[in-house]
N, C-alpha and C positions, 0 to 999 in steps of 0.2 A: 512672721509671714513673709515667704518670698515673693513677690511677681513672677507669672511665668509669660503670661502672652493674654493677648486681646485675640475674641471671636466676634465676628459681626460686621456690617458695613451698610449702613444707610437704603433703605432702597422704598421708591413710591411706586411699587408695581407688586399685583395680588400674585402671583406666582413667580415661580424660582426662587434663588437664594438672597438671603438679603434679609433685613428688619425694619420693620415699622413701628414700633414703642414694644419690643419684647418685654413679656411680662414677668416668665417665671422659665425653670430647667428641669428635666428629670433626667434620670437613667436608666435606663432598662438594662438586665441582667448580663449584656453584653459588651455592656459599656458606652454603646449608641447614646447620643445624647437626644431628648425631646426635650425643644423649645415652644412657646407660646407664643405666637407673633401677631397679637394683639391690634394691630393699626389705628388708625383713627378711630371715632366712634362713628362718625358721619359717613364713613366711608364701608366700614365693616365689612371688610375682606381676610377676618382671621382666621388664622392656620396656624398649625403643627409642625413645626420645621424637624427632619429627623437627621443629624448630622454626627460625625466626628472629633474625635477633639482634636486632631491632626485637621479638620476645617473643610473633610468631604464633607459635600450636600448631597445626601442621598434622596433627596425628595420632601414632600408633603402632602398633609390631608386634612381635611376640615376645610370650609369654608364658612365665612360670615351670611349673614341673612339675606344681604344684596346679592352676591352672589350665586348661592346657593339655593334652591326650593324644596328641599329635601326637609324632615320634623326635624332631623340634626344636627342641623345648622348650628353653627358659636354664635352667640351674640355678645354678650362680654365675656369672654375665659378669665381666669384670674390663676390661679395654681393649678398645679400636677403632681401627681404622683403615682410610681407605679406599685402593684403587691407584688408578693413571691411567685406570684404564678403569672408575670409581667404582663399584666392587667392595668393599665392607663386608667386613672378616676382625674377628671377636671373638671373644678369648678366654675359652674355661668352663672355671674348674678345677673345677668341680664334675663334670662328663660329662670331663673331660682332654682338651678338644676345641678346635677355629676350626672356627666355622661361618662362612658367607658366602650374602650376603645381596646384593639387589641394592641403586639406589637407592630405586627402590618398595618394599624391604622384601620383597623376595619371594626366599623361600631356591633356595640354588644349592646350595652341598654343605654335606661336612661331611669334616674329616681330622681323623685319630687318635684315631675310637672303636672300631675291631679291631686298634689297632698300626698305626705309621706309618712307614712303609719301613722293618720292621722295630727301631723304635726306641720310635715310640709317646710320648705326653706326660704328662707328670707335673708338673700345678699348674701351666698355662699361665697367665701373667701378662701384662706386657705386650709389646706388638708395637708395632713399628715396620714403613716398608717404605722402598726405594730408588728410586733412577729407574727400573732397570731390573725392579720389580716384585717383585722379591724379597723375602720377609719375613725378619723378626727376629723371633724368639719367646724369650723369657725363660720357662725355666720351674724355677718356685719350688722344689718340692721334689728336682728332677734336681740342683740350682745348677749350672746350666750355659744356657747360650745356643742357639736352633737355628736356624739358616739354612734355608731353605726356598724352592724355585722357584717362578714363576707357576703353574706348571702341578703343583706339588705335591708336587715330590720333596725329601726330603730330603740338601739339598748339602753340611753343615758343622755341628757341633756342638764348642761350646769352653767348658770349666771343668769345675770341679769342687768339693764342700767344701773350704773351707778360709777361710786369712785372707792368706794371699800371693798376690804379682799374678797376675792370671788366675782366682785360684778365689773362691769364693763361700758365702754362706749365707744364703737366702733371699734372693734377685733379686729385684726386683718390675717396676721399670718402665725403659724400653730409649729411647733416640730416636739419630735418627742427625744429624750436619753436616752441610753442603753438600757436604764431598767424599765423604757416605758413611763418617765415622768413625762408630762404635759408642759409646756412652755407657750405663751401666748404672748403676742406682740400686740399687746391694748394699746392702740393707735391715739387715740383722740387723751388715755389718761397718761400717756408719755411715762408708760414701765413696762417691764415683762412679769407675770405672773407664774406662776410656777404651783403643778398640781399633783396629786397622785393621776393615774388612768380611771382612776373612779371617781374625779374631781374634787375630791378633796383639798383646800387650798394647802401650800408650804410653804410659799416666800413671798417677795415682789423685791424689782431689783429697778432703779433710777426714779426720775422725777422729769419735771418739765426744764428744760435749760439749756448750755452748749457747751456747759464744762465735759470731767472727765463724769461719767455714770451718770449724765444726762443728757435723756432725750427731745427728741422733738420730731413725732408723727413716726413711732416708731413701725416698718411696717410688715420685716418678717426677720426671723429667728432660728439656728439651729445651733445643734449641740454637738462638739467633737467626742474624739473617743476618751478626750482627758478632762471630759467634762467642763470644758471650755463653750461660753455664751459667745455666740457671734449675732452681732444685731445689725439689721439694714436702716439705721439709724437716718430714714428719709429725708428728713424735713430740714437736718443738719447736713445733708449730701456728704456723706461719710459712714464709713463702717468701726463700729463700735465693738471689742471683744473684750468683754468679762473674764475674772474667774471664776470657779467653779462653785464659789459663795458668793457669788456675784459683785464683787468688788472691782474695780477699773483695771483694767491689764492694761488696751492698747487702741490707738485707732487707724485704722488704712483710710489713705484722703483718694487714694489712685495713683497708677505710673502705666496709663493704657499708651498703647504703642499702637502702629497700622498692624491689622490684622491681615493675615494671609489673601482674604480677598479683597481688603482694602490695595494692597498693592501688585493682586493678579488688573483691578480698576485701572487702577493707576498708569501702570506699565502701556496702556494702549488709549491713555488718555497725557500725551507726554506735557499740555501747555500745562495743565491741572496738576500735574507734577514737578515742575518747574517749578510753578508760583509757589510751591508749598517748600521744597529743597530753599527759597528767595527770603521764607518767610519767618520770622521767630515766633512759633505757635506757644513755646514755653514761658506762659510767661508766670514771673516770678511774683511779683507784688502789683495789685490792681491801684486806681486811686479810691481814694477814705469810701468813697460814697457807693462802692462795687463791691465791699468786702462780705457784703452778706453771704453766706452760706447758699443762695440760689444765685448770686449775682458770679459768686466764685467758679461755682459751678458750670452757670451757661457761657463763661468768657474765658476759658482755660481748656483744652481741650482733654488733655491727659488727665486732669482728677475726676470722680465720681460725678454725675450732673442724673440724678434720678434713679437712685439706688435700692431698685423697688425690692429685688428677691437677694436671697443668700442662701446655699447649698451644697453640701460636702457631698463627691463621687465616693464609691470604693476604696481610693485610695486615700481618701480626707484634701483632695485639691477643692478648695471654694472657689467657687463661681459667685459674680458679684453681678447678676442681669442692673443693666440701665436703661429704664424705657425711653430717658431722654435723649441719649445720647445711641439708642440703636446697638449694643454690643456688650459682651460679656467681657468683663475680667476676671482674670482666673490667678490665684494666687496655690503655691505649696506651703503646707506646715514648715517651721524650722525647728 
């Protein structure tokens, strides 16, 4: 993997550009980018960022529940994804909802705030969808998986607590293969799981730990086109890529740089750039008692510090959201 550039720049105000614990990314068919810009929970000013990879901000929509008094308000977003017919589905485990949105941002429904074919969601996390439009819905507190038609119904639901194949404890984030296999980021049992689209169980890949094909709070997952596992491997603040039999390839720790708007800031904030050109932000080695995996994290500013999503564009560039750190890194295949 190469580095290509850093998206994102800090910001405590509920409108304009800018992040506040970004959560997740998608893409719509044109290559636009849809971010989740989750903010505090106290604060609940979440939005939809629709941008660029060149780092225009073309706007946003959604608002959190303070804000907003409308039924469609975000309360917690968690994932995105768009279908073929670039149709926005996000998960709220806050409202236990998917809403859907168009590409203009203009709401279409909503399923599962009176029960959902009689099942209803509990701590919808993340989605994935298939060629044939289908969703995958991970939901957290059910630990189980929900399959779900274009048109709404509920077709399949698989697992349950536990720590053997098939079941779960706190799922978080879901992506599928090219043939449409199932991949699950089982959070709380520190592996990814690995299914048919009819749930059927196939594999499981790590354990709880900080070597190499271990995890810790793993919290989302996708698959390249060479069958490559890429995991947001949380709780270790690093990105973790499997092979294709799920064996250890490699890990990204981060090489984030100022982003475009970080130093459009900058440039009209000159004392705040100065101290920073004064300063050695790089640093190399912490002392003994800082070396934890969060302590590296929140005291370094270039590596990974809350590596909640991971995402291949059209062209397989990963995007690595960090809600801690407010911004995206985005790496190309080599």
């Amino acid at each position: 993997m190469k580095y290509l550039k850093t998206i994102g720049i800090k910001s405590n105000q509920p409108v304009g550009r800018g992040f506040l614990f970004p959560y997740d990314v998608t893409f719509a068919s044109d290559g636009k980018i849809f971010a989740i810009n989750r903010s505090r929970v106290k604060q609940n000013w979440s939005s939809i960022h629709i941008l660029t990879f060149d780092e225009e901000w073309l706007g946003d929509f959604g608002r959190g529940k303070l804000i907003s008094d409308d039924d469609y308000h975000f309360e917690l977003p968690v994932a995105i994804a768009f279908d073929s017919k670039d149709l926005l589905y996000l998960t709220d485990e806050g409202s236990n909802e998917i809403k859907i949105y168009n590409v203009e941002g203009k709401f279409v429904d909503r399923w599962g705030s009176d029960g959902f074919g009689g099942i209803g969601f509990d701590g919808p996390s993340g989605i994935a969808i298939d060629d044939e439009d289908c969703l995958y819905v991970v939901e957290r507190n059910n630990n189980r998986v929900h399959k779900i038609s274009s048109d709404g119904r509920s077709m399949l639901t698989w697992g349950e607590f536990g720590t053997s194949e098939g079941q779960f404890n706190m799922p978080w984030g879901i992506s599928l293969d090219s043939e449409n296999n199932v991949f699950v980021a089982d959070w709380r049992n520190d592996r990814i799981q690995k299914f048919t689209s009819d749930g059927e169980f196939i594999s499981e890949f790590g354990k709880s730990g900080y070597g190499e094909g271990e995890f810790n709070r793993p919290s989302s997952v996708v698959v390249d086109s060479n069958g490559n596992i890429i995991v947001a491997d949380w709780g270790n603040e690093r990105i973790q890529i499997l092979n294709p039999d799920g064996s250890f390839k490699t890990f990204l720790h981060g090489e984030a740089t100022l982003s475009k708007w970080a130093l459009e800031w900058l440039n009209v904030n000159l004392d705040e750039y100065d101290a920073r050109k004064n300063s050695d932000l790089y640093i190399k080695q912490l002392p003994q008692h800082l070396r934890t995996p969060y302590h590296v994290g929140s005291q370094t500013e270039h590596v990974f510090f809350g590596p909640v999503s991971v995402k291949l564009d059209s062209e397989e560039r990963l995007y690595i959201t960090e809600h801690s750190r407010a911004r995206v890194q985005v790496y190309q295949q080599s």
